[in-house]
BAFI-232586 format. One line per 5 residues: number of its first residue (from 1); their letters; for each residue x, y, z of C-alpha. Coordinates in steps of 0.1 Angstrom, whole numbers, plus 5000, padded with zeros to 4 digits. Example, Ala and Ser with C-alpha at 12.3 -4.5 7.8 and 13.67 -1.06 7.14 Angstrom:
! residues 2
1> as> 5123 4955 5078  5137 4989 5071 .
//
This chain:
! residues 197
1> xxxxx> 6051 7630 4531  6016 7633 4533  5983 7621 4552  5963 7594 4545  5925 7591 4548 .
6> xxxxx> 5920 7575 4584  5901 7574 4615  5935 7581 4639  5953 7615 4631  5985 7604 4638 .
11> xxxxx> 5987 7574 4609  6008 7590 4579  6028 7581 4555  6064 7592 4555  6098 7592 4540 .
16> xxxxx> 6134 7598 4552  6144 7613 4520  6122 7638 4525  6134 7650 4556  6168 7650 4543 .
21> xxxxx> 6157 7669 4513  6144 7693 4536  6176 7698 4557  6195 7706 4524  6166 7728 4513 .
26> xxxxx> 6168 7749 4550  6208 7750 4552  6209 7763 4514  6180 7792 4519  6208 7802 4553 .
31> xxxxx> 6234 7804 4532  6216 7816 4499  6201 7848 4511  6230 7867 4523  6243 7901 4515 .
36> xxxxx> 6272 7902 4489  6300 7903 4514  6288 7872 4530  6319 7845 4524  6301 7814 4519 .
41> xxxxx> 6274 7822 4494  6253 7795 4478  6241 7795 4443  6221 7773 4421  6249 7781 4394 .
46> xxxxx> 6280 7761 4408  6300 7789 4395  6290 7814 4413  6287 7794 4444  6315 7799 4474 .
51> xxxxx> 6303 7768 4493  6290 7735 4482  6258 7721 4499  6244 7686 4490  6229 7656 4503 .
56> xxxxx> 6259 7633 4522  6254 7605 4491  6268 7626 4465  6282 7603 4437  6306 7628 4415 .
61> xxxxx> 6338 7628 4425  6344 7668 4417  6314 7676 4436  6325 7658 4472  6356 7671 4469 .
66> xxxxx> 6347 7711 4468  6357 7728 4501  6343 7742 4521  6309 7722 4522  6282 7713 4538 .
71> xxxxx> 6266 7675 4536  6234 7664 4549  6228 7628 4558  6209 7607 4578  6217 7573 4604 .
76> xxxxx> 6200 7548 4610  6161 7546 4616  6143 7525 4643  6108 7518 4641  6095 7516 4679 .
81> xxxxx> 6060 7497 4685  6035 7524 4699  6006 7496 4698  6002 7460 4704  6013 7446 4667 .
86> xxxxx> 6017 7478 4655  5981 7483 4647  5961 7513 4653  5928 7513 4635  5904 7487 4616 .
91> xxxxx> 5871 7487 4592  5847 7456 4601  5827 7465 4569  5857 7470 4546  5876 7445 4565 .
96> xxxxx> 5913 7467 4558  5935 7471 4590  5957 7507 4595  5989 7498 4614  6010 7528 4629 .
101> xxxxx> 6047 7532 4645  6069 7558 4654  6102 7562 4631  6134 7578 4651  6168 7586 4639 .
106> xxxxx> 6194 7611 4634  6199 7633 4608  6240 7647 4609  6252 7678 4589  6291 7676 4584 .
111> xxxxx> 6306 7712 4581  6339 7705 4562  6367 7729 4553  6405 7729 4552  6405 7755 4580 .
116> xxxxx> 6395 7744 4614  6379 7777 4624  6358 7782 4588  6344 7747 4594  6337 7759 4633 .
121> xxxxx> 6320 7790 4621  6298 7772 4597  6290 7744 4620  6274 7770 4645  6256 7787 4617 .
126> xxxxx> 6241 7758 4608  6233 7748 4641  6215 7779 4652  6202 7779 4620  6183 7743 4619 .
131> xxxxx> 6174 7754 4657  6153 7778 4649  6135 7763 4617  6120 7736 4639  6088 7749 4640 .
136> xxxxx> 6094 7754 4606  6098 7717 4598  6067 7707 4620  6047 7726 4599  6049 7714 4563 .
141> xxxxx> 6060 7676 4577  6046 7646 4601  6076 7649 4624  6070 7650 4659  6099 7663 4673 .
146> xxxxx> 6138 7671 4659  6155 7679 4690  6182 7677 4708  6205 7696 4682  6236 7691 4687 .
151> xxxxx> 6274 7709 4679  6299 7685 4679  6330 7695 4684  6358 7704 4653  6379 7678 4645 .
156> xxxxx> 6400 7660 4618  6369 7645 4593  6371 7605 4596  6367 7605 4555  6398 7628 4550 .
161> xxxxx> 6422 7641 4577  6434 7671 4555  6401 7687 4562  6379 7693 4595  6346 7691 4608 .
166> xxxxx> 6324 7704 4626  6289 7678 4629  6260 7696 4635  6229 7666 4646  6196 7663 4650 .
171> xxxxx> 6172 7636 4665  6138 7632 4647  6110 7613 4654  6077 7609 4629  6047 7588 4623 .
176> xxxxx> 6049 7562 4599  6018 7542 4589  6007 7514 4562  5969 7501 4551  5966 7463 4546 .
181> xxxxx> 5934 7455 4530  5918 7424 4526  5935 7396 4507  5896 7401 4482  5902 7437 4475 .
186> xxxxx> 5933 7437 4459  5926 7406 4440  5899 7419 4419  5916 7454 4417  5943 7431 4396 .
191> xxxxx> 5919 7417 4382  5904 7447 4367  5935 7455 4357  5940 7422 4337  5906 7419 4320 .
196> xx> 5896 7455 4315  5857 7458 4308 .
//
């Protein structure tokens, strides 16, 4: 995600993939930097891996099926209006328009194993975990806020009720913004492109 050149500080672009990205990114770092007797070590090298950590839309079949895991996803988003029609900034002279909004959703981590209390051990690790990286995540992304986490209680998994879980979520809010210049503008910038000079 990254900023874009505009009068109002708060108009960035963002992505939801990134965020997730980043919640695999912190959960693996927990679990990758552990002394050797730690029981849920994570590797690059799948073999020498104890635990599997992914994104939630993992699409081999060998891969969603390793226990324990952890899998990061995210719900849905809501874009709530912050401004009348969204807009936040104009140019007279260059006649573009910088429109702004405030993204919120959920992000859930599902801590899966066969054995109720491995998957409620690693939901609280990962809960405490993501806790204390928030500042962490405010600091190298445009999010605004990623609280309340949240430990859900462990349970039979929905997807498969020979394993439990343990859901560890997090709220998220961020600024998401978009540039709409004038109608002339990008015109002659496909223009350029057609006829080059």
């Amino acid at each position: 995600m990254s900023q874009i050149h505009t009068n109002n500080p708060l108009v960035t672009e963002a992505s939801t993939l990134d965020l997730v990205g980043a919640y695999v990114a912190c959960v693996r770092d927990r679990f990758s930097n552990n002394p050797q007797s730690f029981p849920w070590k994570w590797d690059k090298d799948s073999n020498l891996a104890r635990i599997f950590i992914d994104a939630g839309a993992v699409d081999t079949y060998e891969s969603r099926d390793s226990r324990p895991s952890i899998l990061v996803d995210r719900s849905s988003v809501v874009y709530q209006k912050l401004h009348i029609g969204d807009r936040a900034d104009f140019s007279m002279t260059q006649g573009y328009h910088d429109y702004h909004c405030l993204g919120a959703g959920q992000i859930s981590i599902d801590c899966v194993s066969k054995n109720r209390g491995e998957s409620s051990l690693l939901g609280d690790i990962v809960a405490t975990h993501i806790l204390m990286s928030r500042d962490v995540f405010r600091a190298i992304l445009p999010i605004r806020d990623m609280t309340p986490v949240t430990l859900g209680n462990t349970q039979p998994w929905e997807k498969d009720d020979r394993v439990f879980v343990s859901r560890v979520t997090s709220e998220f809010t961020y600024d998401l913004s978009w540039r709409v210049e004038p109608l002339s503008t990008r015109l002659d910038r496909i223009k350029v492109l057609l006829v080059p000079e």
